[in-house]
N, C-alpha and C positions, 0 to 999 in steps of 0.2 A: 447597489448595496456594498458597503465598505464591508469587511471581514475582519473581527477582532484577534483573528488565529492568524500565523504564517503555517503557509505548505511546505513542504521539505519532498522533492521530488527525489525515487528514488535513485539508487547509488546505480542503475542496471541500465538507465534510459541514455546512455550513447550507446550502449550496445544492443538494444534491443527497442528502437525509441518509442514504436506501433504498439507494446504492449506497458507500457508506463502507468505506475500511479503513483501518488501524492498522498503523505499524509501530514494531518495537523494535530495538535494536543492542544486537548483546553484542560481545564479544572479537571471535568469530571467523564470527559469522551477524546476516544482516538475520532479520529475522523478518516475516511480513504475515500478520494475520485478516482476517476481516469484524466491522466493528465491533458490526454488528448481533446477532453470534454467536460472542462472543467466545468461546465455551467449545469454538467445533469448529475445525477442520482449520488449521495453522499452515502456511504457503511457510517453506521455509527455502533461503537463499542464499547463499552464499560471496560476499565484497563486489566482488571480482571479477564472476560471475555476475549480480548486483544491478546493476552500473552496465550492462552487456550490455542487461539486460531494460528499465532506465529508457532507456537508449539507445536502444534499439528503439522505444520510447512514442513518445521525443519527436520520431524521424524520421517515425513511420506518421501518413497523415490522418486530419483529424478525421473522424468517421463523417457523412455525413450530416444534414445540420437540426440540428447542435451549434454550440454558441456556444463559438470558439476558448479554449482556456484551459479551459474547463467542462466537458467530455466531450460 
């Protein structure tokens, strides 16, 4: 199956390549894989919903022994 959307892998994956994803925009949904697998399970979000979940990202602390910016 050909895909109408391009992936945009993220900006993180030389640095951290094991936990990478992908996302694509269409019309009316974000989309995000694992880039590692690309062949399973899609997020799909309403761009609404999408800015919610990035929004949430970038209020919660970083985890523990992570390098700000870097997960």
């Amino acid at each position: 199956m050909v895909e109408p959307w391009t992936w945009r892998k993220s900006s993180l994956s030389d640095v951290k390549p094991d936990t990478c994803v992908e996302v694509a925009w269409t019309d009316s949904l974000v989309l995000v894989r694992d880039s590692q697998y690309p062949q399973g399970p899609v997020l799909r979000f309403r761009p609404a919903g999408w800015q919610a979940f990035i929004g949430h990202i970038a209020a919660a602390p970083a985890p523990a022994g992570s390098t700000p910016g870097r997960g």
